[in-house]
NUTI-505493 format. One record per residue (C-alpha): residue number from 1; x, y, z. Coordinates in steps of 0.2 Angstrom, whole numbers, always signed. Layout:
# NUTI-505493
+-----+-------+-------+-------+
!   k !  east ! north !    up !
+-----+-------+-------+-------+
! NUM !     X !     Y !     Z !
...
+-----+-------+-------+-------+
This chain:
# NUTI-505493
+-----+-------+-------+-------+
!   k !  east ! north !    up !
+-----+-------+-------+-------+
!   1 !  +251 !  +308 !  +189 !
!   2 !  +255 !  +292 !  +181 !
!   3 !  +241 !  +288 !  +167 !
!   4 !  +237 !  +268 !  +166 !
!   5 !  +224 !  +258 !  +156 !
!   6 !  +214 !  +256 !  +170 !
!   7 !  +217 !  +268 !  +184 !
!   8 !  +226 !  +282 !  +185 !
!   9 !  +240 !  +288 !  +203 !
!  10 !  +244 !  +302 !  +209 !
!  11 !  +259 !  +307 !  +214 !
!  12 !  +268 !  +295 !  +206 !
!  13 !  +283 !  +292 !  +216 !
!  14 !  +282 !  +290 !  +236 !
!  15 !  +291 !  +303 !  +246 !
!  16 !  +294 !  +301 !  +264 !
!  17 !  +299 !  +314 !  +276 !
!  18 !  +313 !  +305 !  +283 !
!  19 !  +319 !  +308 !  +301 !
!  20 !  +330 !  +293 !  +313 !
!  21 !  +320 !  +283 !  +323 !
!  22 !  +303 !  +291 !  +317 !
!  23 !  +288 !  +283 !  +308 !
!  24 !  +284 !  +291 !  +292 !
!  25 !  +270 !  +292 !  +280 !
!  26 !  +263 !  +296 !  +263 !
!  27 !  +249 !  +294 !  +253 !
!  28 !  +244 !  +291 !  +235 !
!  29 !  +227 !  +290 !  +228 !
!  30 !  +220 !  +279 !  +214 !
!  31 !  +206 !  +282 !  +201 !
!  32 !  +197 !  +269 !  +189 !
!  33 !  +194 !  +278 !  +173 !
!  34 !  +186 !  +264 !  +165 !
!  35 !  +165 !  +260 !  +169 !
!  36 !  +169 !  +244 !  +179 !
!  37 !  +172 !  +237 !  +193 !
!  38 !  +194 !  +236 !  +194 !
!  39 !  +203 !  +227 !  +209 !
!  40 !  +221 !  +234 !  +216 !
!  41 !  +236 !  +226 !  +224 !
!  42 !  +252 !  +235 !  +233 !
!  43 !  +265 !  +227 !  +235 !
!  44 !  +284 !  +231 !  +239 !
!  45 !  +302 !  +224 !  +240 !
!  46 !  +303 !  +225 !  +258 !
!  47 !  +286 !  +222 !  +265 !
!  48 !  +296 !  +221 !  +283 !
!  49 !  +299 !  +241 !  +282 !
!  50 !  +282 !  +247 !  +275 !
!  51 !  +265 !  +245 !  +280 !
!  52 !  +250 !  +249 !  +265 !
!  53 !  +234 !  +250 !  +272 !
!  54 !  +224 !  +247 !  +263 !
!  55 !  +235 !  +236 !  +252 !
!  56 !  +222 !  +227 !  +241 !
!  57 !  +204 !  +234 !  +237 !
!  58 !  +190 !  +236 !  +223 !
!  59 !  +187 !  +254 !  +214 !
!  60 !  +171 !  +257 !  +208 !
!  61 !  +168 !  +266 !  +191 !
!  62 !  +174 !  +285 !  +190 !
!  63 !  +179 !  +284 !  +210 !
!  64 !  +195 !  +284 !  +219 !
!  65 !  +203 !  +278 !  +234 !
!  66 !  +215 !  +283 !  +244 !
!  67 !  +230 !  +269 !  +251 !
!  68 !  +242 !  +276 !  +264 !
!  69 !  +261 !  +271 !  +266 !
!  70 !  +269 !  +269 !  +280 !
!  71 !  +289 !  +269 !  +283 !
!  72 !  +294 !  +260 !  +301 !
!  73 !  +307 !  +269 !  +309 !
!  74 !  +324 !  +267 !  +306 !
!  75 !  +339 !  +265 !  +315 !
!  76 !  +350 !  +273 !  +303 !
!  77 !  +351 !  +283 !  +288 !
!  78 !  +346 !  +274 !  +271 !
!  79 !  +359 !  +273 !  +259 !
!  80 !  +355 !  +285 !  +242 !
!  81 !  +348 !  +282 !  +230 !
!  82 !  +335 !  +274 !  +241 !
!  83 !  +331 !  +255 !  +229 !
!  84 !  +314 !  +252 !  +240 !
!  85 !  +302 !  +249 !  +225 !
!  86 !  +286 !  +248 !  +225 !
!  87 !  +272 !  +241 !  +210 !
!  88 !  +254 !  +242 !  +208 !
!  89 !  +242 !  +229 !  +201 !
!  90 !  +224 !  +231 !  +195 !
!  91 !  +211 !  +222 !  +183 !
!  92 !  +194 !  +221 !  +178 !
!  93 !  +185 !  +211 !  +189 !
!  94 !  +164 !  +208 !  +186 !
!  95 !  +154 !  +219 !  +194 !
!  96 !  +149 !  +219 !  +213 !
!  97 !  +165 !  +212 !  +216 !
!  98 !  +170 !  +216 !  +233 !
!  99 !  +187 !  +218 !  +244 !
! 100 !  +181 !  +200 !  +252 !
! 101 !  +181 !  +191 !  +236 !
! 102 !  +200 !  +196 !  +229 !
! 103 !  +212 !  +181 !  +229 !
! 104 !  +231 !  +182 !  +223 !
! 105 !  +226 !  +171 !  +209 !
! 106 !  +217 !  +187 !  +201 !
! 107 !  +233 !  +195 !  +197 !
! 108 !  +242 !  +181 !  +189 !
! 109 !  +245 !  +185 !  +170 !
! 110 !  +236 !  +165 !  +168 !
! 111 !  +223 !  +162 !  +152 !
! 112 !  +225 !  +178 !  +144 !
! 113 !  +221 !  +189 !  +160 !
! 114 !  +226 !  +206 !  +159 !
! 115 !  +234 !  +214 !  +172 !
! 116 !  +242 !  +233 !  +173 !
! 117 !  +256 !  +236 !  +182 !
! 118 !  +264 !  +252 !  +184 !
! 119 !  +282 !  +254 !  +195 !
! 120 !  +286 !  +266 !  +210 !
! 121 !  +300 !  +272 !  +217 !
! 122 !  +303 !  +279 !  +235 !
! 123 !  +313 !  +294 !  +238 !
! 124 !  +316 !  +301 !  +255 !
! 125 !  +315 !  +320 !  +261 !
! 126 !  +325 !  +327 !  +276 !
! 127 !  +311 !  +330 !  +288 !
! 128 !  +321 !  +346 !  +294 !
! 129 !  +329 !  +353 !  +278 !
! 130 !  +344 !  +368 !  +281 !
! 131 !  +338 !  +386 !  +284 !
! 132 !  +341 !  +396 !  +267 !
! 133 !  +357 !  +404 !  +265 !
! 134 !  +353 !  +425 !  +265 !
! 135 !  +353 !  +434 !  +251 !
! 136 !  +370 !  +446 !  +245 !
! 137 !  +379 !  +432 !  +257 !
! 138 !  +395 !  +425 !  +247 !
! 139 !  +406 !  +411 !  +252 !
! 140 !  +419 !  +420 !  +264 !
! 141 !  +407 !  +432 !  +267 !
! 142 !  +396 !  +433 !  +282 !
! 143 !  +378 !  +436 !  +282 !
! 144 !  +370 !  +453 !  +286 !
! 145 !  +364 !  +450 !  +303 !
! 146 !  +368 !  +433 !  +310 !
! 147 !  +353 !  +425 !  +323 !
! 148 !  +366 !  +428 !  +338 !
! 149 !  +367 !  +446 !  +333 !
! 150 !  +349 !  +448 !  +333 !
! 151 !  +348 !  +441 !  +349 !
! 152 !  +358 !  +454 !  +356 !
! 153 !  +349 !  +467 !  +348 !
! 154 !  +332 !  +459 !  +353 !
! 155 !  +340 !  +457 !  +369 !
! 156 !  +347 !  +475 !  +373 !
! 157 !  +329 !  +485 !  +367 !
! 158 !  +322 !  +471 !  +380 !
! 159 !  +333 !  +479 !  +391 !
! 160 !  +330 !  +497 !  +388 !
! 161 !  +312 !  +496 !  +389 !
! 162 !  +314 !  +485 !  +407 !
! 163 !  +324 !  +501 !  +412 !
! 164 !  +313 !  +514 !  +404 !
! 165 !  +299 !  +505 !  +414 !
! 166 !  +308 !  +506 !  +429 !
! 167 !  +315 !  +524 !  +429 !
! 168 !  +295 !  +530 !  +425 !
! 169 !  +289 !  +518 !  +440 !
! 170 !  +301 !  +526 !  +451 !
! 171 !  +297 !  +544 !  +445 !
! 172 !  +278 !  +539 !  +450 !
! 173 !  +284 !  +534 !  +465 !
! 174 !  +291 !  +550 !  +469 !
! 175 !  +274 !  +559 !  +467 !
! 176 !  +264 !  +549 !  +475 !
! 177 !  +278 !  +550 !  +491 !
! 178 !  +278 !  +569 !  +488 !
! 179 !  +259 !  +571 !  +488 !
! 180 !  +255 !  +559 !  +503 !
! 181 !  +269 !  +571 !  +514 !
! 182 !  +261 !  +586 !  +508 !
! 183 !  +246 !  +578 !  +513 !
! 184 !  +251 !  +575 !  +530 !
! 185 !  +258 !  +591 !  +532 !
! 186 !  +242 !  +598 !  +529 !
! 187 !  +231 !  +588 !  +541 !
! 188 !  +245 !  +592 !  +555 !
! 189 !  +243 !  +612 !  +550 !
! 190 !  +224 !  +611 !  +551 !
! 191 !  +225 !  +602 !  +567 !
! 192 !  +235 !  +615 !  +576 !
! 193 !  +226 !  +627 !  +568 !
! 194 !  +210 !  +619 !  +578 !
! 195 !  +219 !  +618 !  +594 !
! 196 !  +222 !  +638 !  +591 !
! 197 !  +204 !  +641 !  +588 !
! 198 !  +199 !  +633 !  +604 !
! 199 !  +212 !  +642 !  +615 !
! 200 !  +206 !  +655 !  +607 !
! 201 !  +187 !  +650 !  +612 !
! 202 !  +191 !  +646 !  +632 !
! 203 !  +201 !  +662 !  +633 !
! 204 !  +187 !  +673 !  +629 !
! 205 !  +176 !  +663 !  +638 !
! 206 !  +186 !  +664 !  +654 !
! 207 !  +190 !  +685 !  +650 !
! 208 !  +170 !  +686 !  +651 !
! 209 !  +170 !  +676 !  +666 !
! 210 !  +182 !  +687 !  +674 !
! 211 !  +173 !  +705 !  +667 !
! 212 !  +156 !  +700 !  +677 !
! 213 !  +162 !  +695 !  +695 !
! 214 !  +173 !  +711 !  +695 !
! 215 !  +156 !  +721 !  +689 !
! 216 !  +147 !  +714 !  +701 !
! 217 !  +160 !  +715 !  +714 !
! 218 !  +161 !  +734 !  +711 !
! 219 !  +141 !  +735 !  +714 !
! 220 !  +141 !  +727 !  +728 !
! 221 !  +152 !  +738 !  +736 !
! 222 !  +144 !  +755 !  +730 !
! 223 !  +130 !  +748 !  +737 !
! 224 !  +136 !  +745 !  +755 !
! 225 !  +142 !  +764 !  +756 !
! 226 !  +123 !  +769 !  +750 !
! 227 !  +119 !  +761 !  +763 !
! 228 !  +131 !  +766 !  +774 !
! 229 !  +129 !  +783 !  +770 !
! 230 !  +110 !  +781 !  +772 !
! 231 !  +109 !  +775 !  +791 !
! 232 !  +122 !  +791 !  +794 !
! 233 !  +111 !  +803 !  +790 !
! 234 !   +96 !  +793 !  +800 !
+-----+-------+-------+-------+
């Protein structure tokens, strides 16, 4: 946090994530310390490649405000160190002063006008910074389990679950094929079975049929030799 006579920023340099041909921002905060009113001013040495919103402003006693920096996107790759600088301006102004009433003239160091200024540099971060190097791994050395390795590995239990899987679904299979032809066996042997019994049924029925007529076949016949023997002996 940088610490000034009237305001106080935080962070104190501006970092960009940087990343070709991809806008970028930061943000840095600004606090009045003092019990009046201060005005601020942002500006830059290359006001064509950064946007400050907002980039002039009042802060009221013990507040803050926030300014936001934005980086165009570039083309190509900045050289290092980055010299993009970038300086901060405030003084008192009398209260219920107003972002409408600041002028430029405000911040000229004219009739004994006292202005702060504090400087900022811009560093740039890679936006996608290289994956750690593992640990025990020297130089000459390589790693314990490379990412195509554990690929594989990832891969081949993939691989052994897919066929476990498909050994138990075809095992399930089995039963159920098993259980639906013992199941149909069964309804073929209970339905011969029926046809038996019925067989059975109309043959007794027919045996009893047959029993009767020859009964009464028999006693029709002793009864014609009574009778016979009857009108004889008249």
């Amino acid at each position: 946090m940088s610490m000034g006579d009237l305001i106080s920023i935080h962070p104190s340099e501006l970092k960009f994530p940087f990343e070709l041909r991809r806008q970028s921002s930061c943000s840095m905060q600004l606090t009045n310390k003092t019990e009046k009113y201060v005005a601020f001013k942002v500006k830059t040495t290359n006001p064509k490649k950064y946007c400050v919103r907002p980039n002039s402003g009042i802060v009221l006693p013990g507040s803050s405000c926030n300014v936001t920096v934005t980086m165009q996107a570039q083309k190509e790759a900045p050289p290092e160190p980055c010299r993009d600088k970038f300086l901060v301006q405030s003084v008192v102004t009398p209260d219920g002063t107003t972002s409408k009433d600041i002028t430029p003239e405000m911040f000229n160091k004219e009739d004994g006008r006292v202005v702060n200024e504090f400087k900022m540099r811009v560093i740039y971060i890679p936006a996608n910074p290289p994956s750690p190097v593992p640990e025990g791994s020297e130089e000459g050395t390589p790693p314990r389990a490379s990412s195509q390795e554990n690929g594989n590995q990832n891969f081949e239990e993939v691989s052994r679950s897919l066929e476990d899987t498909k050994e138990k679904s075809s095992e399930a299979w089995s039963a159920i094929s098993k259980l639906t032809d013992e199941k149909s066996s069964a309804l073929q042997q209970n339905q011969r079975l029926r046809q038996e019994l019925e067989q059975i049924r109309k043959d007794i029925s027919k045996s009893r049929a047959g029993g009767f007529s020859l009964m009464f076949v028999m006693l029709v016949g002793l009864l014609g030799v009574l009778v016979g023997y009857f009108v004889k002996r008249g």
